[in-house]
VOSE-593742 format. One line per field, with one value per residue (C-alpha): x negated, y, z; residue number from 0; residue in one letter. Coordinates in nm, 4 decimals, decimal comma. Example, Ala and Ser with C-alpha at 12.3 -4.5 7.8 and 13.67 -1.06 7.14 Angstrom:
<recs>
x <- [-1,2300  -1,3670]
y <- [-0,4500  -0,1060]
z <- [0,7800  0,7140]
num <- [0  1]
residuo <- [A  S]
</recs>
This chain:
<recs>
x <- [0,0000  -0,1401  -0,0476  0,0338  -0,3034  -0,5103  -0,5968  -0,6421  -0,9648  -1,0336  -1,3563  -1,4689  -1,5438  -1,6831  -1,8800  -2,0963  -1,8997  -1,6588  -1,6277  -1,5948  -1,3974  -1,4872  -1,1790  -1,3083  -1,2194  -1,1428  -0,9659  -1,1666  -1,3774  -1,2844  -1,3437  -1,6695  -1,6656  -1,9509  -1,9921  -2,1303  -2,4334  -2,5805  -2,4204  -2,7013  -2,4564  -2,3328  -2,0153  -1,9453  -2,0245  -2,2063  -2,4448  -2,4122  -2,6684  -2,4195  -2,4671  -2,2745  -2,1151  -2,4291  -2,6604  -2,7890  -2,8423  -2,8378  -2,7851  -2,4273  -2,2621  -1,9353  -1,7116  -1,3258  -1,2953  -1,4100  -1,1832  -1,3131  -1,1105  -1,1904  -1,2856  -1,0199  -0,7242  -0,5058  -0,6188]
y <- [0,0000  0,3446  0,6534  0,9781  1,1582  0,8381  0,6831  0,3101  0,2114  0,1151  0,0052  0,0701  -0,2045  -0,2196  -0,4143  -0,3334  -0,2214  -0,1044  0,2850  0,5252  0,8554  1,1765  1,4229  1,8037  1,9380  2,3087  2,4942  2,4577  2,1717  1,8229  1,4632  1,3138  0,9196  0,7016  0,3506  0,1304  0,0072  -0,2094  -0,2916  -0,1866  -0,2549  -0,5937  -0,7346  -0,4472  -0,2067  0,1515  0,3116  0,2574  0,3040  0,4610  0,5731  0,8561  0,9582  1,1421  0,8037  0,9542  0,7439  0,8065  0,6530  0,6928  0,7231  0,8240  1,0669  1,0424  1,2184  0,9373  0,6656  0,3020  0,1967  -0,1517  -0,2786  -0,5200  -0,2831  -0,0958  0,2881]
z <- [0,0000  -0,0997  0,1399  -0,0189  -0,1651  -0,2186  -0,5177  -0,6108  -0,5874  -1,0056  -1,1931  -1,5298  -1,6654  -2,0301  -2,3170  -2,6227  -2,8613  -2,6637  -2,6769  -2,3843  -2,4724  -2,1847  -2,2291  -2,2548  -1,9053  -2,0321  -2,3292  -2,6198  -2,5814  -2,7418  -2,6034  -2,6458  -2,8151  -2,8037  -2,8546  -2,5361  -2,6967  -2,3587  -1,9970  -1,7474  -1,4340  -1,3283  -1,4404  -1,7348  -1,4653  -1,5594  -1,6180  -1,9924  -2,2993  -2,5344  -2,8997  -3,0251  -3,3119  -3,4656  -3,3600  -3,0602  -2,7637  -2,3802  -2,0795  -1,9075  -1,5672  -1,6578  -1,4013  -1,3451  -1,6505  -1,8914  -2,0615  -2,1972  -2,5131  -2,5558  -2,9082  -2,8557  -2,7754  -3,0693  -3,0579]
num <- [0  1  2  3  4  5  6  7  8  9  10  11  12  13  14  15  16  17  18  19  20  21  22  23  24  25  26  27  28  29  30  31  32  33  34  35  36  37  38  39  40  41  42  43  44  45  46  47  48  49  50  51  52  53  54  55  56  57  58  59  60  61  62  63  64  65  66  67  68  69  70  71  72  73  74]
residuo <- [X  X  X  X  X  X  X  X  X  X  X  X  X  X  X  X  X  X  X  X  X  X  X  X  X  X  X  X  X  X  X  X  X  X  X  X  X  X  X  X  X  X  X  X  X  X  X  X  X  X  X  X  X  X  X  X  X  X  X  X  X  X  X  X  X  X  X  X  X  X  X  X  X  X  X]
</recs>
């Protein structure tokens, strides 16, 4: 049972080739895509090495504001 103001504790959970989608947090910026390239956590947990759209590559420890679509989910 969750009391009023907490949250359910969730965890991102992801594979390569997934892709993890961080939603611009003010007017004017877009989201940010990137495909999960390697798992560094355990069990599909982050940090991720990501690659992004313009074949860039960096390591990732995604915030609240970050989605994974899974490659096997309809967009």
């Amino acid at each position: 049972m969750l009391y009023p103001g907490e949250q359910e504790d969730v965890q991102m959970r992801a594979k390569s080739g997934d892709r993890v989608v961080t939603h611009g947090r003010t007017v004017g910026r877009h989201d940010r895509t990137a495909e999960v390239v390697e798992v560094l956590g355990e069990d599909g947990a982050p940090p991720y090495r990501v690659r992004t759209e313009d074949g860039h590559e960096t390591v990732l420890s995604p915030g609240p504001d970050t989605v994974v679509e899974h490659r096997d989910e309809p967009r």
